[in-house]
C-alpha positions in Angstrom: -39.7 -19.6 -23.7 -37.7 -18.3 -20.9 -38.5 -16.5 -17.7 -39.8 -13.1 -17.9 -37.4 -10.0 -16.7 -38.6 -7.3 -15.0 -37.1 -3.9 -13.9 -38.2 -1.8 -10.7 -38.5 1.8 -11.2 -39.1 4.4 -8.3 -41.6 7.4 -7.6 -39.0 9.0 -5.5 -40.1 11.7 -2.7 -36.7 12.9 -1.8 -33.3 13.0 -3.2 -29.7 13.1 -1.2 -27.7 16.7 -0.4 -25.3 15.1 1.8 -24.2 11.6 3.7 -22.8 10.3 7.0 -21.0 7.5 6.5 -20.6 5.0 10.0 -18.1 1.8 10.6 -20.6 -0.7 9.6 -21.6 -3.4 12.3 -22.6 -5.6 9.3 -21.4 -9.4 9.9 -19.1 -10.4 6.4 -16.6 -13.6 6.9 -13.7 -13.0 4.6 -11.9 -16.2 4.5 -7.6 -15.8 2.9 -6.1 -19.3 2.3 -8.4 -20.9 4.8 -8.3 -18.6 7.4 -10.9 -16.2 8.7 -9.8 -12.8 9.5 -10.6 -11.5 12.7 -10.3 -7.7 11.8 -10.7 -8.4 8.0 -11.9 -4.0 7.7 -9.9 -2.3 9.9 -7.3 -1.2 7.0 -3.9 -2.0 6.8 -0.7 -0.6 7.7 2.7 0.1 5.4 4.9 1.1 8.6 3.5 1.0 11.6 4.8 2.0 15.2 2.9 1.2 17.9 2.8 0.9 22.2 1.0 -1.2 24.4 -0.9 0.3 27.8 -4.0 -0.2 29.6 -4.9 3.4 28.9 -8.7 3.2 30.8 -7.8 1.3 33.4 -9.8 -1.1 32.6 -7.9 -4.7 32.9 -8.1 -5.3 28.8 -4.9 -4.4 26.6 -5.1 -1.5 24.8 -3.5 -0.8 21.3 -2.0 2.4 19.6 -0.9 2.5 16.2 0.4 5.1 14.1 1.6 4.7 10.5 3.0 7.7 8.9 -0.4 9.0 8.2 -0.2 11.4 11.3 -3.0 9.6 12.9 -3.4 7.3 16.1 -5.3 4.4 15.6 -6.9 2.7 18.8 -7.7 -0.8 18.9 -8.4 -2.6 22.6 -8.8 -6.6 23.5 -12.2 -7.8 22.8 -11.8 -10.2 26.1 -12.5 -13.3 23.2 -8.2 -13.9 23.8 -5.0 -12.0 24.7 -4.3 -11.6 21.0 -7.7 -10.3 19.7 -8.1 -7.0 19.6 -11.3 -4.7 17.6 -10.7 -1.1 16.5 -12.0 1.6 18.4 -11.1 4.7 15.9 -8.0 5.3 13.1 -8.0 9.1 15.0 -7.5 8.5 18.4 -8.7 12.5 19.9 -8.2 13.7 16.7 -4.8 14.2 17.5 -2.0 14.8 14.0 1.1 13.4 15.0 4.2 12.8 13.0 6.2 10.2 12.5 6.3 8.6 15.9 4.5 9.2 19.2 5.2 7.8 22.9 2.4 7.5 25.9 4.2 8.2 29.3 3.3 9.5 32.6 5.8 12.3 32.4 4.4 14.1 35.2 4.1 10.9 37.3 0.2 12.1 38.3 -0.9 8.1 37.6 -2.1 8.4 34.1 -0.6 8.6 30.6 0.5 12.4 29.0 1.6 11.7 24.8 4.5 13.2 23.6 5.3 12.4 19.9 7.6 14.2 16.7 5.9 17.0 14.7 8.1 19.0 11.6 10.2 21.5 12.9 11.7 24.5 10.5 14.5 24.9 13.1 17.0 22.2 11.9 17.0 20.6 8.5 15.9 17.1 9.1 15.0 17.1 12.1 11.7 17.3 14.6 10.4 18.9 17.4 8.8 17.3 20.6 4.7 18.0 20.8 3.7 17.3 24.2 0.2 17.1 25.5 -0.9 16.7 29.1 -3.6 14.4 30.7 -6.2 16.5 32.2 -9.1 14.1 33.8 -8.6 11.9 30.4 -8.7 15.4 28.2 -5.0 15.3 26.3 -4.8 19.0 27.0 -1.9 20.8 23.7 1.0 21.9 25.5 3.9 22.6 23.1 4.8 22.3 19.7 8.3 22.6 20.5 9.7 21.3 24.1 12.9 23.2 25.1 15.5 22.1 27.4 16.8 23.2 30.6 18.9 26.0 28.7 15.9 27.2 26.9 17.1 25.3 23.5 14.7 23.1 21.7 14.8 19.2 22.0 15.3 17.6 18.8 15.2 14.3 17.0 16.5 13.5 13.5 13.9 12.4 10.9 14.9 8.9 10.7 15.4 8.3 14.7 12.5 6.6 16.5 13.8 7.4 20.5 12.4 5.7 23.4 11.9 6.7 27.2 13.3 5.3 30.0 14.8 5.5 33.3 18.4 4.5 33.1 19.6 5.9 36.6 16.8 5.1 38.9 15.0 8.4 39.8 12.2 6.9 38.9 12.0 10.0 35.9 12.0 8.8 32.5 15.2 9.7 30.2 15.1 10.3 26.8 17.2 8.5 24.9 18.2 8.9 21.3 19.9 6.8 19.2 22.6 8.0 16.2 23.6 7.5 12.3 27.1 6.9 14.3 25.8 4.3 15.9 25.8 6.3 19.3 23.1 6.7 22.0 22.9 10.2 23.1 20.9 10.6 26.7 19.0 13.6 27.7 18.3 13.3 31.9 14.7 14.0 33.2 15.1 16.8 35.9 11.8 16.5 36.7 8.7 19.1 35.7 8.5 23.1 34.6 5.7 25.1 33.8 3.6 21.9 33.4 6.1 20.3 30.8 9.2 17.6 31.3 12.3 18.8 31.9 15.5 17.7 29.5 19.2 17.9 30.7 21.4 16.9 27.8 23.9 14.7 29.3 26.2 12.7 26.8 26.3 11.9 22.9 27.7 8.7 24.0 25.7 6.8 26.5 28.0 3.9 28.0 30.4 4.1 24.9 28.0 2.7 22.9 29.1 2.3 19.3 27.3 -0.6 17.5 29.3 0.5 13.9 32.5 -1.5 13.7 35.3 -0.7 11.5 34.8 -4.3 10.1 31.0 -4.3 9.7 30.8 0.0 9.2 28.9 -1.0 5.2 26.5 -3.3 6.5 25.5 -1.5 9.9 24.1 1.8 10.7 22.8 3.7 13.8 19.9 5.3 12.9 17.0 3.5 13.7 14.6 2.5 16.6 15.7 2.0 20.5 13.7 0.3 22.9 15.0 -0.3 26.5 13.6 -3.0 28.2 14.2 -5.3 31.2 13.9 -8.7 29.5 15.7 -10.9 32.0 13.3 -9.6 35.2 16.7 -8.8 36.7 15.9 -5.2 37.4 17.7 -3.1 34.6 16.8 -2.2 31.7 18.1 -4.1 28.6 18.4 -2.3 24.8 17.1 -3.2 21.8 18.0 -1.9 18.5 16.5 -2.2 15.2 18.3 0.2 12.8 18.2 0.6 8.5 20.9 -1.5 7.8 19.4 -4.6 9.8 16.9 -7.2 8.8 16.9 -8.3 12.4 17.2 -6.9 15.8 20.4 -6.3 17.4 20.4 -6.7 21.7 22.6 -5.3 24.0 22.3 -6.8 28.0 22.2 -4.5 30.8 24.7 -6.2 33.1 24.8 -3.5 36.1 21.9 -2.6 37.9 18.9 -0.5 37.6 21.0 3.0 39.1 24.1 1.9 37.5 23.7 0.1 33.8 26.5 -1.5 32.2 26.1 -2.1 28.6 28.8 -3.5 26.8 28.9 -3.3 22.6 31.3 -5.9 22.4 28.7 -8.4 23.9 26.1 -7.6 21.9 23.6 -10.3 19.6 23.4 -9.3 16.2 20.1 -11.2 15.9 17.4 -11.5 18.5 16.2 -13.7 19.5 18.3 -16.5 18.9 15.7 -19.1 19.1 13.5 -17.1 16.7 15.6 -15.3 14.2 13.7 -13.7 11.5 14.7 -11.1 8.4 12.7 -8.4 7.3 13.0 -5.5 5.0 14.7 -3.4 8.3 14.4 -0.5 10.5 12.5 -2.6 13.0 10.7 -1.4 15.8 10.9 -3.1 19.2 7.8 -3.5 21.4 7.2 -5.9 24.7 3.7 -6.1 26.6 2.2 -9.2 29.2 -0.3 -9.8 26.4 -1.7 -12.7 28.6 -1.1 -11.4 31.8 1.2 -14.8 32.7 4.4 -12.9 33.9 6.2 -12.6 31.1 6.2 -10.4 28.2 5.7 -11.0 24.5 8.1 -9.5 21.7 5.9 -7.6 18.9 7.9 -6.1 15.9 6.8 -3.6 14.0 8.5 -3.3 10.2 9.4 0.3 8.7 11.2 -1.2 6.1 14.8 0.0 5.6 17.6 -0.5 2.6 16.3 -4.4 2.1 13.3 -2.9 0.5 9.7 -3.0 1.9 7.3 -4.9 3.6 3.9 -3.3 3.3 2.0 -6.4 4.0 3.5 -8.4 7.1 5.1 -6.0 9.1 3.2 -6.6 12.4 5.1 -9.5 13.7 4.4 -11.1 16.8 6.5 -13.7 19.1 4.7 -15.3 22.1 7.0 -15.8 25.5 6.8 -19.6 25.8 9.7 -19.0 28.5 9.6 -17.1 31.4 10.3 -13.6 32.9 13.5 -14.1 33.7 14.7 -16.7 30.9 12.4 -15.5 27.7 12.4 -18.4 25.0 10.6 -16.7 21.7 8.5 -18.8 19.4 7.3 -16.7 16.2 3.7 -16.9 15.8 2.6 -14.4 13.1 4.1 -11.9 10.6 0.5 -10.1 10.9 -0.6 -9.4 14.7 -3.9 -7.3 13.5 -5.5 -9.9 10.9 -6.8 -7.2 8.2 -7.3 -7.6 4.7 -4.4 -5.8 3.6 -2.9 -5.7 -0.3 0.3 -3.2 0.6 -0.5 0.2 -0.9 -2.7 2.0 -2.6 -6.0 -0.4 -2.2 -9.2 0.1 -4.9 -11.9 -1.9 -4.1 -14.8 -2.6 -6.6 -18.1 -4.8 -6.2 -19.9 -6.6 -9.3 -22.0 -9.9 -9.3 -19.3 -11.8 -11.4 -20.9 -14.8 -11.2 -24.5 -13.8 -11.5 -25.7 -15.4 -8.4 -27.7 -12.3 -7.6 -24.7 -10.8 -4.6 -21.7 -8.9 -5.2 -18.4 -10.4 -5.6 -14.9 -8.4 -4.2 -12.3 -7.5 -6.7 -9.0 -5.3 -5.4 -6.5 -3.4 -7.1 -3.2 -2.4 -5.7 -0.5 -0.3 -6.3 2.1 -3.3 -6.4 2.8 -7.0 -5.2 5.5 -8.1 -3.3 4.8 -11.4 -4.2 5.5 -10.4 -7.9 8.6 -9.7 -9.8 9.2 -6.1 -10.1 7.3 -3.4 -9.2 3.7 -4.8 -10.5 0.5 -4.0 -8.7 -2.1 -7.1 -9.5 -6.2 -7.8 -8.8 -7.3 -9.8 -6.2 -10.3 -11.6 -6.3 -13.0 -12.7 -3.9 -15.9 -14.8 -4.4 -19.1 -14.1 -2.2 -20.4 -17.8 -0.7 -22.8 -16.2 1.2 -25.7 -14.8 -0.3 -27.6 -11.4 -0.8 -28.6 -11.4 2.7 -25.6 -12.4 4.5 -22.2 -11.9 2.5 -19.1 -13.7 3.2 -15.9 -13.3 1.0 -13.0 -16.1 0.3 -9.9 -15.2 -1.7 -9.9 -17.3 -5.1 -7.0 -15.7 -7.1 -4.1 -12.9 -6.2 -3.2 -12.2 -10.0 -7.4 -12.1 -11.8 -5.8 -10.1 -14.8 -2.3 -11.9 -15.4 -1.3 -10.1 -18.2 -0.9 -6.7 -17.0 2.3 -5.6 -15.6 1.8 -1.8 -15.0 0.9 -1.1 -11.0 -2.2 0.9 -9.6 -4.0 -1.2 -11.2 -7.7 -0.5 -10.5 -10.8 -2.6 -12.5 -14.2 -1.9 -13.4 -17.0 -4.1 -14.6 -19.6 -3.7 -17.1 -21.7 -5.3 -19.9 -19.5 -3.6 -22.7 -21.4 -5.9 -25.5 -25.1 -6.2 -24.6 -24.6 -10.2 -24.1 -25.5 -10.6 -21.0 -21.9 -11.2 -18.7 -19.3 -8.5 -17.4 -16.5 -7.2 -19.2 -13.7 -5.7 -17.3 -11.2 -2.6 -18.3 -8.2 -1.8 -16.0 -6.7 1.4 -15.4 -3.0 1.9 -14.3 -0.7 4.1 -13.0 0.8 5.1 -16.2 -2.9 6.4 -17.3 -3.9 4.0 -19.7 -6.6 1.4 -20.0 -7.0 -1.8 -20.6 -9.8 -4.0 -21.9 -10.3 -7.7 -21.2 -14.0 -9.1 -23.1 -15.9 -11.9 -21.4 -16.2 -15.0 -24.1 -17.6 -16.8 -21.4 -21.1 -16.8 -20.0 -22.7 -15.1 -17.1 -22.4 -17.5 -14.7 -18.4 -18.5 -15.7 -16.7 -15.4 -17.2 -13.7 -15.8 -19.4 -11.9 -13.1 -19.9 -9.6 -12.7 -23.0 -7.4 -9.7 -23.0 -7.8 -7.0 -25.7 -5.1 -4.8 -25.6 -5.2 -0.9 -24.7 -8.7 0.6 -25.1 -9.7 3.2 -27.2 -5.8 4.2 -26.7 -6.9 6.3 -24.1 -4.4 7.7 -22.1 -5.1 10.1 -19.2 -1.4 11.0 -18.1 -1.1 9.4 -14.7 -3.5 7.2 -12.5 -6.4 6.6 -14.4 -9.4 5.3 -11.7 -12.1 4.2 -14.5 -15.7 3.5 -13.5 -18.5 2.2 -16.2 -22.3 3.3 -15.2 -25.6 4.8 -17.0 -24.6 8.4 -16.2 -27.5 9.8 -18.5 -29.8 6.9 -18.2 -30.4 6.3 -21.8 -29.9 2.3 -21.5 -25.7 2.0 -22.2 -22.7 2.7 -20.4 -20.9 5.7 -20.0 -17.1 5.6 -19.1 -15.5 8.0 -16.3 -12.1 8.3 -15.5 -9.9 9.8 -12.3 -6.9 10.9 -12.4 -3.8 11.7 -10.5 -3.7 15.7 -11.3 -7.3 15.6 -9.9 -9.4 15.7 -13.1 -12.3 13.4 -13.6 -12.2 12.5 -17.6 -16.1 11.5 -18.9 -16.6 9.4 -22.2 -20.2 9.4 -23.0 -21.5 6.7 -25.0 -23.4 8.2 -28.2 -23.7 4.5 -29.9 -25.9 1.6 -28.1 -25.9 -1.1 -25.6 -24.8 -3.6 -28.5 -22.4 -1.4 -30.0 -20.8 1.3 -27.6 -19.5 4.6 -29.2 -17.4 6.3 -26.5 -17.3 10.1 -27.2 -14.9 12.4 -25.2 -17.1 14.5 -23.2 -15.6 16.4 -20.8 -11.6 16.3 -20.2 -12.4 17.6 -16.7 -16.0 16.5 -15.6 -16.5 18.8 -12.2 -13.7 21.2 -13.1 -16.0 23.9 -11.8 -14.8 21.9 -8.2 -11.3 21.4 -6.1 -11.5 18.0 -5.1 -8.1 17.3 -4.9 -5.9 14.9 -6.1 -6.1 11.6 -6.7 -9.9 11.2 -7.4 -11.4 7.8 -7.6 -15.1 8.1 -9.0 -17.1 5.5 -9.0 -20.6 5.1 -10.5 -23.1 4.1 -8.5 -27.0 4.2 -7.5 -26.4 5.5 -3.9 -29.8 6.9 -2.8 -31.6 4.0 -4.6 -33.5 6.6 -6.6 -33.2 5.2 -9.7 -30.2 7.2 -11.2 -26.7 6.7 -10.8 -24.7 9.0 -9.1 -21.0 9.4 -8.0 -18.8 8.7 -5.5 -15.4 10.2 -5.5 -12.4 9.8 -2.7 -9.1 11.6 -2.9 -5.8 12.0 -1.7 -6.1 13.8 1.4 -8.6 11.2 2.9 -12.2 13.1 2.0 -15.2 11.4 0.2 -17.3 13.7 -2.4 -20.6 12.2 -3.5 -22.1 14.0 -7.1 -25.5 14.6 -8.1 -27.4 15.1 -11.6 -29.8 17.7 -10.8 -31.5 19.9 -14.0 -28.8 18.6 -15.8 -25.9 19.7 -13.7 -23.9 17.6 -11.7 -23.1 19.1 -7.8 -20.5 17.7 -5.7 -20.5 17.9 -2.0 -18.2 16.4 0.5 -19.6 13.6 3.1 -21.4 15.2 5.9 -19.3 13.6 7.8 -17.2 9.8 8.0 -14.6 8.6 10.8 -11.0 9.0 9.3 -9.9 6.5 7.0 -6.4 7.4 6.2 -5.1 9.0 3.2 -5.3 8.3 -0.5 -9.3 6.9 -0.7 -10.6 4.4 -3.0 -14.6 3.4 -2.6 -16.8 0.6 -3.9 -20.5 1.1 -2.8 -23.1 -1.6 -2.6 -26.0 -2.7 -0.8 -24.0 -6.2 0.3 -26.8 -7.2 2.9 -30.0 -6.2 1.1 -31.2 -4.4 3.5 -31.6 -0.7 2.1 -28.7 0.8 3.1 -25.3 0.4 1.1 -22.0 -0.4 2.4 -19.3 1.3 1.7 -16.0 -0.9 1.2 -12.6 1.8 1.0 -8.9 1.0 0.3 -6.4 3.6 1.3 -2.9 4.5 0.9 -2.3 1.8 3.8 -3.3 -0.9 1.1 -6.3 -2.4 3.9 -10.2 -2.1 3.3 -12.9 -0.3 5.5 -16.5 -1.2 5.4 -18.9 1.7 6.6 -22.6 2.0 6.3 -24.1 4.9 4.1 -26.7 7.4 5.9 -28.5 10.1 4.0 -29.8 13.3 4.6 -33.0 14.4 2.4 -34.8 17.1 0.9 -37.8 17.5 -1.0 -37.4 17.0 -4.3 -40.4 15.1 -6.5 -39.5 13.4 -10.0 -39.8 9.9 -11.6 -36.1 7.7 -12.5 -36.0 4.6 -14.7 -32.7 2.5 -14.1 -32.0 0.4 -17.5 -31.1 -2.7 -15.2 -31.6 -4.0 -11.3 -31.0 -7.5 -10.3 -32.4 -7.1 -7.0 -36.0 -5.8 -6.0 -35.6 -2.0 -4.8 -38.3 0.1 -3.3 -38.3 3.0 -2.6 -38.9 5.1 0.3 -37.5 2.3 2.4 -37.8 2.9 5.6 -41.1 4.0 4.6 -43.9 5.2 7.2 -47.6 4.8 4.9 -47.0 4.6 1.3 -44.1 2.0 -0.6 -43.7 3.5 -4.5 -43.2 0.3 -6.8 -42.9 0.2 -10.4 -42.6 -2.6 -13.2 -41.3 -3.2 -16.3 -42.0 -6.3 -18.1 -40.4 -7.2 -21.3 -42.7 -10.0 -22.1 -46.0 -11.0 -21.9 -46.2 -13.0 -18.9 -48.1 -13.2 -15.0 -46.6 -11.5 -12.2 -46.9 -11.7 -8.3 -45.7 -9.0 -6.0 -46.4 -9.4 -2.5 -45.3 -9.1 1.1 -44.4 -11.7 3.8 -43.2 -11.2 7.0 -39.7 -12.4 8.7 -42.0 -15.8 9.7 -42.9 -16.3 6.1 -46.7 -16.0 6.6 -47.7 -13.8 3.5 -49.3 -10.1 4.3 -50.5 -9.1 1.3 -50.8 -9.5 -2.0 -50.1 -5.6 -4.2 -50.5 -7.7 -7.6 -51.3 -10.7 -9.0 -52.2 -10.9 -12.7 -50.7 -11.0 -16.2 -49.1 -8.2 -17.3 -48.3 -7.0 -21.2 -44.7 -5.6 -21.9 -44.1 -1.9 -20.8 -44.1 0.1 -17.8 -46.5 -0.9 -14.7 -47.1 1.3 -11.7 -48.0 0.2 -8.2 -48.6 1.5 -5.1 -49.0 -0.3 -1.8 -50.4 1.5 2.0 -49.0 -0.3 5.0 -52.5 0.0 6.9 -50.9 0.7 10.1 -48.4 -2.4 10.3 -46.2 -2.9 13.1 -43.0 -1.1 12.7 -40.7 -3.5 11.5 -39.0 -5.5 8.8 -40.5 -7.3 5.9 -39.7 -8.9 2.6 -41.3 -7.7 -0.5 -41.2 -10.5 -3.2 -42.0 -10.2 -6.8 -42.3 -13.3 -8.8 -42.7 -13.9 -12.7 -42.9 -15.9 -15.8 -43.4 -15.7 -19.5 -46.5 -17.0 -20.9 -45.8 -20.8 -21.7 -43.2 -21.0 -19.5 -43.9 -22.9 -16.2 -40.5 -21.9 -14.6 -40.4 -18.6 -11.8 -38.1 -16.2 -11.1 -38.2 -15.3 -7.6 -36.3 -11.5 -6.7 -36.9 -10.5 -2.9 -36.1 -7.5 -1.1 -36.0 -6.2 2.8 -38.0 -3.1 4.0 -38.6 -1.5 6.6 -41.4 0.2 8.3 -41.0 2.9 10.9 
């Protein structure tokens, strides 16, 4: 006979209105092709622009980042090295900018004011200058549309990242813009007015610049990213010019001095730096910062990906100064400065114990691979090694469902057959579904694709999520889509034999949330009843309850901005009563954030058909720990708790047990506050083999 199974029920006290949601602290390796990633849930980027600064003063390097989202994200040296770096927030002062922003001390009062491009109605294609003022560290708002010294407003064409810079000497920053011509047109710094720069358009045609040829006019073209810089340490600044029609970088020397420059297009390099030429899908952004504090500056790239197509994945690239300041040698070190899990676009995470170890595994759909021919989105999947205490994640295979060529791929994982291993379905972008059945056995799935299933077809961007939405023992099937609908298929057939019944073709239509909703099913609030989880396009989380038969959305309490286009994947990954919640985003990275709840009083009884890990529940608890059985076979069972020594504390139960449902009870008598482990063991009668399931609670 084999070991007894049990299931944990809950008395539950209280049931969730509303969550806060916090960047978890939580420990979890993930290991890609051998390496560990340093910043492994910090997201990742599509185009990024970022600037270099010591912004607090502080000695350590800080980082800004912006990516098209309208967000600044803030990431500062951990002191480890020069080129580790930890993220502070992805909404640096809550401040939306637009496409591109600049730190500069424009009213030269020692610290750093932010200028940056916001949409403008005033010209077609074009953008205003926002400018905000440092006040005692307080970016104070002071325009929305920065005019110049004859009242006009300053503009700056959609596809034009400019640069600041002080090209005569005044010690005032210029701006400088660059062309589709190929041009650089210079507007003068006068100074300050009414607590704002000054601008003094001065020529279209800074030092009769024109990097567009009439022999290489088709494969050049102006508009792009400046950046002036004094690489050679001769005391002038230099230009640097990454524009759409360039996989490199093209350089221009300064050969006159820092009050008169003398830049001559004739002598410019087509592709910098010569000792480190690289190609990349173009627009490239040009950044330079003493990462190590050795005297010479480091070159960092940053990819916005131009007519050679896009690079959504390694478009951070870094080359460390192994020269010096005034003779820079360039030796390329990585395509991906911030080492994040990142997939390109349009990341959706999902958790399930593929392997039946008793921890969650990793699996990631994307919108498309760049790796892949065409325009085909893929599943990645990681194994956990660790355990259900301590989770660490290593990359095993970038293309899990091989067959599928569709993109916005997203996967979901459930025991479609009653045999005991995971099956899988896929959604895609094009709203249908596919089905692959496992033919292998818990422990090593094989999966063996079926074809479309059901012949559903949701019309674009179906999300699917499988789950006991009406806890009657089988798997119910919910699908988001791109319109913002959330499709339900209730099974009416069995666990052996599912019978998926169109439900609902718009399950919370009663609600706006959005577009782009990605429900998932899961047990947040440990309560004994699955709930939902939903993210959508404009960057919110929803969570949905079953209460009296009606399901309520609310939106999260409240989370730190995660970037647009949300994708969750909830579990508890370290065991310790509280779930993590892994997110992918438009940017194609992951996030991990730690689920709080809010309660209220709400007293009723939940079986859940299956749980592989012991759950109590209230946990933390202060006197009383509510604890309930199922046993599906004659057999003995031991439920006690031990402390983080080992040294057992008490025993709750310890006798045979018939099948059926078993309620217990246990009082803390006045135990330290603290952390325990409540173990349950069991076996079958005539079976001398244990199953051991632990779980972590906590006392207050």
């Amino acid at each position: 006979m084999k070991s007894g199974q049990f299931f944990i029920i809950f008395l539950a006290t209280a049931s969730l209105t509303g969550q806060i949601a916090v960047r978890s602290e939580m420990v979890a390796p993930v290991v890609v092709d051998g390496d560990t990633l340093d910043n492994a849930f910090t997201g990742g980027f599509n185009r990024p622009v970022s600037q270099f600064l010591d912004w607090d003063d502080n000695g350590l390097i800080d980082l800004f980042i912006t990516d098209a989202d309208s967000r600044i994200q803030h990431f500062e040296q951990n002191g480890l090295s020069p080129s580790s770096f930890f993220l502070h927030t992805r909404s640096f002062r809550e401040i939306s900018v637009g496409f591109w922003f600049r730190f500069i001390d424009y009213d030269r009062d020692g610290d750093y004011d932010l200028i940056h491009s916001g949409f403008t109605p005033l010209i077609e294609g074009a953008f205003s200058l926002f400018v905000y003022e440092n006040v005692d560290d307080d970016l104070q708002f002071r325009t929305d549309r920065l005019l110049d010294d004859t009242g006009r407003p300053l503009v700056v064409g959609a596809v034009m990242i400019p640069t600041f810079s002080d090209l005569d000497g005044d010690e005032w920053p210029d701006l400088m813009v660059s062309s589709v011509a190929g041009t650089v047109t210079k507007y003068k710094n006068l100074g300050i007015r009414n607590q704002l720069p000054l601008f003094q358009f001065e020529t279209n045609a800074f030092q009769d610049i024109m990097i567009i040829s009439a022999y290489g006019r088709n494969k050049r073209h102006g508009a792009g990213s400046i950046e002036f810089f004094d690489i050679d340490a001769d005391g002038d600044n230099d230009l640097f010019w990454g524009e759409m029609y360039q996989s490199g970088l093209l350089f221009l020397e300064n050969r006159g001095t820092a009050t008169h420059p003398d830049i001559n297009d004739s002598l410019m390099i087509v592709d910098y730096p010569p000792e480190a030429v690289f190609e990349t899908a173009g627009f490239n952004v040009t950044r330079f910062v003493d990462l190590d504090k050795d005297g010479d500056s480091e070159l960092f790239v940053n990819v916005q990906s131009g007519v050679f197509g896009t690079d959504y994945v390694d478009n951070f690239l870094y080359f460390e100064n192994t020269g010096s300041d005034s003779l820079p040698f360039f030796r390329h070190n990585t395509d991906r400065f911030i080492a994040a899990l990142d997939f390109g676009s349009a990341s959706a995470p999902v958790f399930a114990d593929i392997d039946d170890d008793g921890d969650d595994d990793l699996f990631v759909g994307n919108e498309f691979n760049d790796l892949l021919s065409g325009f085909r989105g893929t599943v990645f999947f990681f194994r956990n090694r660790g355990d259900q205490f301590s989770p660490s994640f290593v990359l095993e295979d970038s293309t899990y469902f091989a067959e599928l060529t569709g993109n916005n791929l997203v996967p979901t994982f459930g025991d479609l057959d009653y045999d005991g291993d995971l099956d899988a379905i896929v959604g895609d972008w094009n709203g249908d579904l596919y089905h692959y059945e496992n033919s292998g056995t818990s422990q090593t799935p094989v999966f063996e694709y079926k074809g479309q299933y059901l012949n559903i077809d949701v019309g674009q961007r179906a999300h699917p999520s499988l789950g006991d939405l009406d806890r009657d023992n089988d798997l119910d099937l919910v699908v988001g889509t791109d319109d913002g609908k959330i499709f339900l298929w209730r099974n009416s057939g069995s666990p052996e034999i599912a019978e998926f019944q169109l439900e609902d073709d718009s399950f919370l239509k009663e609600e706006e949330l959005g577009r782009m909703l990605t429900p998932e099913i899961v047990d947040i609030d440990f309560d004994g009843k699955m709930d939902l989880v939903i993210g959508n396009a404009g960057g919110l989380l929803f969570s949905a309850f079953e209460t009296n038969g009606s399901w309520i959305p609310a939106e999260f309490d409240a989370i730190p901005y995660a970037g647009p286009q949300l994708a969750p994947a909830v579990s508890d990954l370290n065991n310790d009563g509280r779930v993590e919640m892994a997110i992918g985003s438009l940017h194609g990275g992951l996030q991990l954030f730690e689920v709080e709840a809010s309660m209220k009083t709400d007293i009723s009884i939940f079986l859940p058909r299956k749980m592989r890990l012991l759950q109590a529940y209230p946990n933390p608890f202060n006197s009383e720990l509510a604890i309930s059985v199922e046993v599906k076979s004659p057999g003995s069972i031991d439920i006690s708790v031990y402390n983080l020594l080992g040294q057992k504390i008490e025993t709750i139960f310890k006798n045979p047990l018939h099948a059926g449902v078993h309620q217990f009870f246990w009082q803390s008598n006045n135990l330290p506050s603290g952390i325990y482990l409540l173990m349950a063991t069991t076996s079958s009668v005539g079976d001398s083999r244990e199953k051991l399931i632990q779980k972590i609670v906590n006392i207050k």
